[in-house]
BADREN-262904 format. One line per 10 residues: number of its first residue (from 1); their letters; for each residue z, y, x of N, C-alpha, C. Coordinates in nm, 4 decimals. Each point is the difference from the previous one (the first is absolute). Layout:
BEGIN
NUM) a) Z,Y,X,Z,Y,X,Z,Y,X  ...
END
This chain:
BEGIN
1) xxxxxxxxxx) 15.0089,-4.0397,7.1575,-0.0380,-0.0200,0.1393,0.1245,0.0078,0.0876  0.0131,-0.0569,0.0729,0.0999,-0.0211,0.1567,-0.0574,0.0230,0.0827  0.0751,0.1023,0.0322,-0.0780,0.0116,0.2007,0.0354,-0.0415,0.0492  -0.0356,-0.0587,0.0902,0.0251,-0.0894,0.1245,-0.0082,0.0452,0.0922  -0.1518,0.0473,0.0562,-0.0258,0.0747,0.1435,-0.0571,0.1935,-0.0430  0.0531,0.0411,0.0786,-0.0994,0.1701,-0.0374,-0.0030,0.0578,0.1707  -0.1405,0.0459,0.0188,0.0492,0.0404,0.1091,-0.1413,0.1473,-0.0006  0.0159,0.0889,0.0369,-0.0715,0.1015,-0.0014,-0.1355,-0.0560,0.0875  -0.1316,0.0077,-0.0857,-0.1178,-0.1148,0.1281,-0.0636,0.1687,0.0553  -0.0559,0.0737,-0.0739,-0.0757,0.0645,0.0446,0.0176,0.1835,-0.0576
11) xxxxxxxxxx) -0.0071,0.1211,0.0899,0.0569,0.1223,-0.0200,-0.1712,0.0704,0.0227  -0.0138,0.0358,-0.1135,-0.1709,0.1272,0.0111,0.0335,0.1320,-0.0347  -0.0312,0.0641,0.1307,0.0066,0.1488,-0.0745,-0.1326,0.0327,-0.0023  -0.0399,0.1085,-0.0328,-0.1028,0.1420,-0.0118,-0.1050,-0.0760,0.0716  -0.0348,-0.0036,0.1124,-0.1203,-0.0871,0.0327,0.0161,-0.1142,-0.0030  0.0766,-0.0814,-0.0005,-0.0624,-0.1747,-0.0025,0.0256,-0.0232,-0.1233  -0.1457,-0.1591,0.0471,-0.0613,-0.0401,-0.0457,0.1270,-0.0887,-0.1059  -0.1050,0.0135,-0.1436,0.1180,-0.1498,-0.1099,-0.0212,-0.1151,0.1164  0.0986,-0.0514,-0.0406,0.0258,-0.1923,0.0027,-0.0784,-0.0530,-0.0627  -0.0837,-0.1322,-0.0107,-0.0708,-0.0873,-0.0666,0.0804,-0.0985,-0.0403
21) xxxxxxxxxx) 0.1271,0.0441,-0.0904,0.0967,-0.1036,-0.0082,-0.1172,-0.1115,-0.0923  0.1064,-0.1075,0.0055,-0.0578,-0.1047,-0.0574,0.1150,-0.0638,-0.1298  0.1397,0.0715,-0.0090,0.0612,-0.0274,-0.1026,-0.0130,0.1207,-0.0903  0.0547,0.0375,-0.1635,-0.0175,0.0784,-0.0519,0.1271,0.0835,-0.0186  -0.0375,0.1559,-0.0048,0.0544,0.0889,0.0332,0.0814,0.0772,-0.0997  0.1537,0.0228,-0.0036,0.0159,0.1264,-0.0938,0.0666,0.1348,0.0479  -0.0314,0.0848,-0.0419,0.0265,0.1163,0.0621,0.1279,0.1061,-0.0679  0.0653,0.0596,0.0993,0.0985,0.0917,-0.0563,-0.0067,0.1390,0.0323  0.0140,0.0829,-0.0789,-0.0195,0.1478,-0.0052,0.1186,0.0380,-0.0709  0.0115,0.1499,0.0534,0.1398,0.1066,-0.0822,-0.0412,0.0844,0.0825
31) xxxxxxxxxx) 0.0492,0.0964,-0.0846,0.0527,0.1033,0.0724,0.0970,0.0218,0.1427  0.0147,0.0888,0.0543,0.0466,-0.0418,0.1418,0.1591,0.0197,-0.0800  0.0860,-0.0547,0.0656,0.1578,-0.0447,0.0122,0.0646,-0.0780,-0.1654  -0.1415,-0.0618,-0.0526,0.0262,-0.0191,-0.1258,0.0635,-0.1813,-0.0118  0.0247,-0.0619,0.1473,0.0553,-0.1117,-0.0250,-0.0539,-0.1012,0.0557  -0.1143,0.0421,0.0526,-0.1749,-0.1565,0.0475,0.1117,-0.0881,0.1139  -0.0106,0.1161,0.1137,0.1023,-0.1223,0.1093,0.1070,-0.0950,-0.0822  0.0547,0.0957,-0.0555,0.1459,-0.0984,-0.0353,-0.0322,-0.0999,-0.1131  -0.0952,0.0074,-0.0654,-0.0679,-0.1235,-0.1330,-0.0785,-0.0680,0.1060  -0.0424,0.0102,0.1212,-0.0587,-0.0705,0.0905,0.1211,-0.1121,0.0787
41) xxxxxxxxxx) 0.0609,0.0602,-0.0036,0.1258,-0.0705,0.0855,0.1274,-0.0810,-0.1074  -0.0429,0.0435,-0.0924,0.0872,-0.0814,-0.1225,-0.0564,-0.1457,-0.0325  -0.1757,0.0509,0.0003,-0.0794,-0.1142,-0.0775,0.0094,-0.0958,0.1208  -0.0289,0.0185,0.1579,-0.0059,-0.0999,0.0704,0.0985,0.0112,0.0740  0.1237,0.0168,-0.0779,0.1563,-0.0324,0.0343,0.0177,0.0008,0.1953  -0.0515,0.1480,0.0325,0.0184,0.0163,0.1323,0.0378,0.1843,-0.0360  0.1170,-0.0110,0.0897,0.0651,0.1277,0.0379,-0.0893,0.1355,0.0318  -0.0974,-0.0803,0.0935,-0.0506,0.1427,0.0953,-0.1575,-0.0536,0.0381  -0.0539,-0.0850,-0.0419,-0.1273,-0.0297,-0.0327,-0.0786,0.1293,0.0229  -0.0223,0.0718,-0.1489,-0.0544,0.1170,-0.0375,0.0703,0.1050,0.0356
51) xxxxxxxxxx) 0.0007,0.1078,0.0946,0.0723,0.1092,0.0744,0.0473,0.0727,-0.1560  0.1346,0.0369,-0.0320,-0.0184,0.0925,-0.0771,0.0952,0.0624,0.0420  -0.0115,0.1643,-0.0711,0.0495,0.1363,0.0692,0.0118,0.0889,-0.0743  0.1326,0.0758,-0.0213,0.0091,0.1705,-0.0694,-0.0886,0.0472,0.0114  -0.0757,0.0123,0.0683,-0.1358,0.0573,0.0462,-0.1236,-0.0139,-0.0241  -0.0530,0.0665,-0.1397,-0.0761,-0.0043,-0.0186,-0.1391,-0.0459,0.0829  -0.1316,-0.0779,-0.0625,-0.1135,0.0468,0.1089,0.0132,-0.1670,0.1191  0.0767,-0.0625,-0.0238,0.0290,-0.0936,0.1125,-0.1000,-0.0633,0.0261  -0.0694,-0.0566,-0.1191,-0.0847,-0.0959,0.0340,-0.0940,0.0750,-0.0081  -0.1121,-0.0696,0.1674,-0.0919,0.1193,-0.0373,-0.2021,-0.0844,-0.0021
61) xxxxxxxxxx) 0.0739,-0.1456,-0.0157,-0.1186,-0.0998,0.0636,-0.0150,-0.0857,-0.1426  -0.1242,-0.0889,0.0279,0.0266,-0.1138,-0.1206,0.0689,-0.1316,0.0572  0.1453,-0.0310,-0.0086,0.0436,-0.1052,0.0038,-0.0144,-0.1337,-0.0565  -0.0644,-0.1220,0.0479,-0.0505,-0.1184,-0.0071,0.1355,-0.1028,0.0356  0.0944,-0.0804,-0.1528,0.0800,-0.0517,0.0264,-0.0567,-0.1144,-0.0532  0.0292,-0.1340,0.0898,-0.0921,-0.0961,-0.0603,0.1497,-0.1057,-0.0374  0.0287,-0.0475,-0.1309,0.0875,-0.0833,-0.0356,-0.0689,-0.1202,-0.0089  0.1207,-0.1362,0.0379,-0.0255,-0.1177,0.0055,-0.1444,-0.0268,0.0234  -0.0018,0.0557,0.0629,-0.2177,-0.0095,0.0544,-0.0911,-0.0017,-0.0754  0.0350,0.0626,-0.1615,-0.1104,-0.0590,-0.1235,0.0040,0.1640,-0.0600
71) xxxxxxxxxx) 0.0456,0.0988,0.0407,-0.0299,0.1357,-0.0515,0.0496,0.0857,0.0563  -0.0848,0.0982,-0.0155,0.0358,0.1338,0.0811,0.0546,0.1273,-0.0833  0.1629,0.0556,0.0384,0.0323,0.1106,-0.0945,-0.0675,0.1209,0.1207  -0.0511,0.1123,-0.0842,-0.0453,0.0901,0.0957,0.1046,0.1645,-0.0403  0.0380,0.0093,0.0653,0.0413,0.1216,-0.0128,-0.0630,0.0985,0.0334  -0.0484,0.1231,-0.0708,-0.0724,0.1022,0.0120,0.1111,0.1471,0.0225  -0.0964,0.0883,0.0981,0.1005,0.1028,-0.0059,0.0426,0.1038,-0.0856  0.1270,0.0523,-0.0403,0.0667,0.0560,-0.0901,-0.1391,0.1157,-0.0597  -0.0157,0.1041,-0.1056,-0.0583,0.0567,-0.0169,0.1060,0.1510,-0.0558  -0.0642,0.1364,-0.0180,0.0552,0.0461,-0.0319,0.1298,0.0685,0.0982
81) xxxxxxxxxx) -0.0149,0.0212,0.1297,0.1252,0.0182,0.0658,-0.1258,0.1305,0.0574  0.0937,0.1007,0.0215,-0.0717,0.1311,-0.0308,0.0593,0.0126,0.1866  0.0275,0.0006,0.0624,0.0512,0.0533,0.1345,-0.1061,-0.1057,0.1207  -0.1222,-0.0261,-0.0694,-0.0849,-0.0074,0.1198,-0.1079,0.0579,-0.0247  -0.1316,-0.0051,0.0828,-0.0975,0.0926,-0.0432,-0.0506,-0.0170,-0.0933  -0.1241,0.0761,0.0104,-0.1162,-0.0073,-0.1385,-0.0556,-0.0879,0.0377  -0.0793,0.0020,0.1262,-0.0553,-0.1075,0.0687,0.0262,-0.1292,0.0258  0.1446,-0.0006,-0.0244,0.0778,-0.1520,0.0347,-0.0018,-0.0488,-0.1033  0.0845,0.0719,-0.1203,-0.0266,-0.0951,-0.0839,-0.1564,-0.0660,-0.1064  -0.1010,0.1094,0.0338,-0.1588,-0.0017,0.0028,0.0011,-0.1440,0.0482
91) xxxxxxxxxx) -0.0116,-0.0184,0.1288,0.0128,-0.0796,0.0779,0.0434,-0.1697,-0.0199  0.1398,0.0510,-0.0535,0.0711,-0.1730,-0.1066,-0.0856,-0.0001,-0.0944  -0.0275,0.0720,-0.0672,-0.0800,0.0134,-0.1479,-0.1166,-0.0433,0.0274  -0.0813,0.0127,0.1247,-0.1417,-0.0980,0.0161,0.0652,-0.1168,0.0101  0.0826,-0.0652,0.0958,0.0099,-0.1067,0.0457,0.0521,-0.0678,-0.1205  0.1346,0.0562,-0.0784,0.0070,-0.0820,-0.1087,-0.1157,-0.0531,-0.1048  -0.0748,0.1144,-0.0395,-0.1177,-0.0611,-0.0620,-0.0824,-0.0741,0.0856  0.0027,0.0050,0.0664,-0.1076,-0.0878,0.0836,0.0383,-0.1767,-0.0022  0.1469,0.0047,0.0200,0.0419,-0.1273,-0.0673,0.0078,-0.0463,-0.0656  0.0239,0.0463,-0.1439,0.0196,0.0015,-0.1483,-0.1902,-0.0385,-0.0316
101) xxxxxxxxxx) -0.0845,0.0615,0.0544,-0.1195,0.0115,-0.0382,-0.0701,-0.1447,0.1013  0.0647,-0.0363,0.1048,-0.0477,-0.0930,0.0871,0.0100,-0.1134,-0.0041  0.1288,-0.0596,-0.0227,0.0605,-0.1121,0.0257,-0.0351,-0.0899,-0.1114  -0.0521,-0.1018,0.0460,-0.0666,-0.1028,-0.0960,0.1568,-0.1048,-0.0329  0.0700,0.0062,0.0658,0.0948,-0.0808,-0.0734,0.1490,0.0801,-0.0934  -0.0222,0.1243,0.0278,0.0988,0.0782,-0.0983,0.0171,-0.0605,-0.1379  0.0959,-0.0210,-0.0452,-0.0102,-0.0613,-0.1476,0.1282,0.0787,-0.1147  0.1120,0.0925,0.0994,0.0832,0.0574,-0.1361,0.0378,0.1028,0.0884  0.0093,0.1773,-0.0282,0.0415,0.0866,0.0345,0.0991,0.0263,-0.0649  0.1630,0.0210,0.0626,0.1019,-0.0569,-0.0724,0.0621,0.2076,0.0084
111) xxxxxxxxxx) 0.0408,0.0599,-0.0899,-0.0099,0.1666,0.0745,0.1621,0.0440,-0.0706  0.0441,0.0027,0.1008,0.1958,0.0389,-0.0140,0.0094,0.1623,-0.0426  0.0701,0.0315,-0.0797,0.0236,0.0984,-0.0981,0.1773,0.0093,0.0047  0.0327,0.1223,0.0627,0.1799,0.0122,-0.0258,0.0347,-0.0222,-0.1612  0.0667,-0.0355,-0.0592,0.0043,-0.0480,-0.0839,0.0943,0.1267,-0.0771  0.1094,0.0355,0.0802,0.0131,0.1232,-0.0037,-0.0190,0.1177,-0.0723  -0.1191,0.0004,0.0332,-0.0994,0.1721,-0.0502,-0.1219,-0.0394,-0.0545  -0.0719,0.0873,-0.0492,-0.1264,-0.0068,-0.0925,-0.1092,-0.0384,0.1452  -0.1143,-0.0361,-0.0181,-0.0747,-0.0193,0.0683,-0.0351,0.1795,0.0677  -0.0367,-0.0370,0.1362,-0.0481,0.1922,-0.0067,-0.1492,-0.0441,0.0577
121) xxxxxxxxxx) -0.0593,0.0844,0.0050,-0.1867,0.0425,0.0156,-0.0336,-0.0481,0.0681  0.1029,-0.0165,0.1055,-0.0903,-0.1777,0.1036,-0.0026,-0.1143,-0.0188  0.1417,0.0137,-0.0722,-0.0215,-0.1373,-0.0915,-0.1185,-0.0790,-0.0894  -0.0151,0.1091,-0.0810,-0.0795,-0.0070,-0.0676,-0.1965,0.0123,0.0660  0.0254,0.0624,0.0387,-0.1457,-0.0028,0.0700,-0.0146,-0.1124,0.0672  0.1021,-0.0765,0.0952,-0.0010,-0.1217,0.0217,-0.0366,-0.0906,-0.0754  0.0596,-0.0072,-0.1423,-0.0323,-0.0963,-0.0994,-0.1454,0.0278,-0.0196  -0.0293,0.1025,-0.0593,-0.1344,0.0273,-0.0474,-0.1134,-0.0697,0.0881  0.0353,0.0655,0.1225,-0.0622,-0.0618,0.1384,-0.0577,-0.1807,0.0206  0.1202,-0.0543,-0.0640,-0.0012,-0.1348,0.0442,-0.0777,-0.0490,-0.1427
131) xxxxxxxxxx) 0.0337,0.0267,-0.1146,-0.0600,-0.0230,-0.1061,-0.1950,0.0179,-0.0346  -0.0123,0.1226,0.0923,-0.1276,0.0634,0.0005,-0.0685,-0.1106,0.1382  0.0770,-0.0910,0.0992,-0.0623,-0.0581,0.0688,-0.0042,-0.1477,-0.0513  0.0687,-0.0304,-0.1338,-0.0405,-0.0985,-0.0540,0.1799,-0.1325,0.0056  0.0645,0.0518,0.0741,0.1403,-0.0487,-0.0275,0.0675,0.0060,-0.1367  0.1146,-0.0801,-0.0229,0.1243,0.0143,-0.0952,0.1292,-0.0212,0.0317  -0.0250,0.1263,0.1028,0.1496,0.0369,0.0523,0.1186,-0.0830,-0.0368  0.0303,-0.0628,0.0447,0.1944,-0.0327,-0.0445,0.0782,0.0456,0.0201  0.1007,0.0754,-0.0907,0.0975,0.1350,0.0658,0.1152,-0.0682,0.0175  0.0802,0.0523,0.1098,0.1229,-0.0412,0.0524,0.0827,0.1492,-0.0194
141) xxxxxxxxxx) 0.1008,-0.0090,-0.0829,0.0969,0.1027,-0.0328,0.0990,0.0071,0.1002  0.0055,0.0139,0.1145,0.0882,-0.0440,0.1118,0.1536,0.1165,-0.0125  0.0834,-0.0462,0.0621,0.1356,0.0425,-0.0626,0.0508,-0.0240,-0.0896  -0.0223,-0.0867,-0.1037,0.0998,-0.0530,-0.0907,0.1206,0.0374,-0.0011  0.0445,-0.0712,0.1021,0.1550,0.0464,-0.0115,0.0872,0.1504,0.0132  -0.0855,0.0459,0.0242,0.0328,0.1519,-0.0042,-0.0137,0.0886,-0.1481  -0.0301,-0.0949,-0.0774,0.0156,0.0543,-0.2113,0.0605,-0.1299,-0.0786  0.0932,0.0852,-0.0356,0.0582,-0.1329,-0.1140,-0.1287,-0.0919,-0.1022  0.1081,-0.1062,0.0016,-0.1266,-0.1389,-0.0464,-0.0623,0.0452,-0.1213  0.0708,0.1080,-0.0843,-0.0156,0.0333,-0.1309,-0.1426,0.0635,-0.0205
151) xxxxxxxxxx) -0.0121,0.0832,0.1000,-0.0878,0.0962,0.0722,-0.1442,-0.0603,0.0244  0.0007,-0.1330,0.0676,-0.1041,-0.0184,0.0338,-0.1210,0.0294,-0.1052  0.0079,-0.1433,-0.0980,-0.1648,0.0387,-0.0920,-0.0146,0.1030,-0.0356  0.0780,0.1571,-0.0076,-0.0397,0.1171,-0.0022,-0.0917,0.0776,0.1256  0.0655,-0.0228,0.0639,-0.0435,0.0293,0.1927,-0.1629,-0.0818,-0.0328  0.0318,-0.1424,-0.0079,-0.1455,-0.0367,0.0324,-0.1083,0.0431,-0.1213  0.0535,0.0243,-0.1530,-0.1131,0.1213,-0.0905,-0.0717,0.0766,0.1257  0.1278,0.0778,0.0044,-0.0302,0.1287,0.1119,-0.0938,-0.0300,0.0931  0.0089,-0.0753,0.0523,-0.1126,-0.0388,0.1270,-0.1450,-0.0642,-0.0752  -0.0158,-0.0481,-0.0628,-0.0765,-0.0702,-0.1079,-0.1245,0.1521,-0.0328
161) xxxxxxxxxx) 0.0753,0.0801,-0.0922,-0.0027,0.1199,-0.0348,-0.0894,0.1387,0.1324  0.1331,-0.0347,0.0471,-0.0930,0.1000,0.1627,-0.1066,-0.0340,0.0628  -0.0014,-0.1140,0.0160,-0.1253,-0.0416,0.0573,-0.0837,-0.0102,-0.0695  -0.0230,0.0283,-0.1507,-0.1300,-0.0365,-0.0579,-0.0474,-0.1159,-0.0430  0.1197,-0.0970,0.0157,-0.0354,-0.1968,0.0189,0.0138,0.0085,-0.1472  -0.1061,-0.1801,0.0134,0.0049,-0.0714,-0.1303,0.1646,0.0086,-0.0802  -0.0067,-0.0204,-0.1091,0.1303,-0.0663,-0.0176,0.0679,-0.1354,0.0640  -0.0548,-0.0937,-0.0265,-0.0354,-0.1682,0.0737,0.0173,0.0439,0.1500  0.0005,0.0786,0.0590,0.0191,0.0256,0.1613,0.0807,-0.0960,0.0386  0.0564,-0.0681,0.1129,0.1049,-0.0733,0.0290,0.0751,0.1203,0.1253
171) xxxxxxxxxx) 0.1210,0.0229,-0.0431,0.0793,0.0342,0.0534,0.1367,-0.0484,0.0598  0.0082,-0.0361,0.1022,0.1412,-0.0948,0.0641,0.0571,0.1231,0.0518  0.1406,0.0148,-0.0750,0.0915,0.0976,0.0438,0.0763,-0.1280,0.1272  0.0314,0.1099,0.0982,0.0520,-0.1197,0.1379,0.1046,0.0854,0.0793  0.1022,-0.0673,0.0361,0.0722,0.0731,0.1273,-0.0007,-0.0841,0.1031  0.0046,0.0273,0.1407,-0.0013,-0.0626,0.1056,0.1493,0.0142,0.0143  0.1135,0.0568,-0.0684,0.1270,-0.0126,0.0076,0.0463,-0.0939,-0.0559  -0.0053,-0.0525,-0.1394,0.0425,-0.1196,-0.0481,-0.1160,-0.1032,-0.0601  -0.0904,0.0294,0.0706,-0.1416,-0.0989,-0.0139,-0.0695,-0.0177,-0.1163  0.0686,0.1153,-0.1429,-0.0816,-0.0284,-0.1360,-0.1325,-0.0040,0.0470
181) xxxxxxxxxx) -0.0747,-0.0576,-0.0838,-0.1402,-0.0412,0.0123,-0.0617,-0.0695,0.1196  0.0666,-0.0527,0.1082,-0.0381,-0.0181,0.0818,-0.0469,-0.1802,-0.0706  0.0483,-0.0221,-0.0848,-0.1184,-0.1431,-0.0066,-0.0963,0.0049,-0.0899  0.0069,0.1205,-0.0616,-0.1689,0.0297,-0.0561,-0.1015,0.0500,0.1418  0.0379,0.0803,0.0205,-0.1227,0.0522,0.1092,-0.0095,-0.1971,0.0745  0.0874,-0.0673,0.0430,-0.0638,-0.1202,0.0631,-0.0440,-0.0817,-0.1086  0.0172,-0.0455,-0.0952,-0.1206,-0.0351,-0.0875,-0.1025,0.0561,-0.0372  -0.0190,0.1298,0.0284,-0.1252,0.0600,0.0034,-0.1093,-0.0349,0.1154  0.0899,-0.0209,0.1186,-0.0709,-0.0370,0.1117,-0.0204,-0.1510,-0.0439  0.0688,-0.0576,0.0034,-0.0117,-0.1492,-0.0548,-0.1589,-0.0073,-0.0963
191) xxxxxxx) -0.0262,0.0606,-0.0786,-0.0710,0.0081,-0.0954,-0.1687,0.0555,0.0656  0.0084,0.0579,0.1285,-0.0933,0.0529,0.0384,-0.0215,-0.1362,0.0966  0.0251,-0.1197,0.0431,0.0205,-0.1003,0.0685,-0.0679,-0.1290,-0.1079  0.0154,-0.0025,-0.0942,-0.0164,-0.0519,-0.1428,-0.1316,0.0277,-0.0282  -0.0053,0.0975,0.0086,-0.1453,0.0566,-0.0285,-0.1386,-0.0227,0.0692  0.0494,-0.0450,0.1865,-0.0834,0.0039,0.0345,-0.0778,-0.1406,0.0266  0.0846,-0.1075,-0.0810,0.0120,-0.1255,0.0398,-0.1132,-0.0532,-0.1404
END
């Protein structure tokens, strides 16, 4: 896939209402500071598109990015970032399911994993989560470039392993620093375009 146009269409928090999009949808989840903005801003080759920040917790809405007018990437907010309330993150946790459980055109929940470190308990409950609502997660090992190349298919066992996934899982190890994987994740989108035709 080539992007052409991306432009952020529509921002829902906590009370509003989904979109009735009419193209089909894929969604991104991580953990909070685990990489989403910057694999957001890699894939649709814009700088500052997707706000990203040292700062944990940033995103705090469901972001509606609609490319070349034929699909929507959605960014969901980080999970797992312990410095807001009980209530708040209660709060994302309805609204995210409420999307995940709503949206008639959702078609791939794509869920970024530091590639880094072992999966930890939100991770994983995430997976479980998405699996138990009837998804097959696609994991994004984000940071690549931060472990030697040697490293990787060990790292991604590891993640494979932590999360509890099939073997067959598809895992795209990716950096938004030197763009590994960045043309699998767009043939993935490509493929969800393919599909609907």
């Amino acid at each position: 896939m080539v992007i052409h146009s991306a432009e952020l269409e529509t921002v829902c928090g906590i009370t509003s209402k989904l979109p009735e999009n009419r193209f089909p949808e894929v969604a991104f989840c991580g953990r909070s500071n685990v990489g989403k903005s910057s694999l957001i801003n890699t894939l649709l080759n814009r700088k500052k598109l997707a706000r990203t920040s040292g700062q944990p917790g940033k995103t705090q809405t469901l972001n509606f990015y609609l490319l070349n007018k034929e699909l929507y990437l959605v960014d969901l907010p980080g999970y797992g970032y312990a410095k807001i309330s009980k209530e708040m993150r209660e709060a994302w946790g309805v609204m995210i399911q409420n999307y995940l459980t709503g949206s008639n055109m959702l078609r791939y929940v794509f869920q970024l994993v530091d590639i880094r470190h072992n999966p930890t308990a939100d991770d994983k409950s995430m997976y479980e989560w998405l699996t138990y609502l009837g998804f097959d997660p696609i994991i994004i090992a984000t940071k690549s470039d931060k472990i030697k190349p040697s490293q990787i298919a060990s790292h991604v066992d590891a993640i494979i392993k932590g999360l509890g996934a099939e073997k067959d899982t598809v895992v795209v190890p990716f950096s938004s620093a030197n763009k590994d994987g960045l043309d699998t994740v767009l043939d993935l989108l490509d493929q969800v375009l393919e599909n609907e035709k």
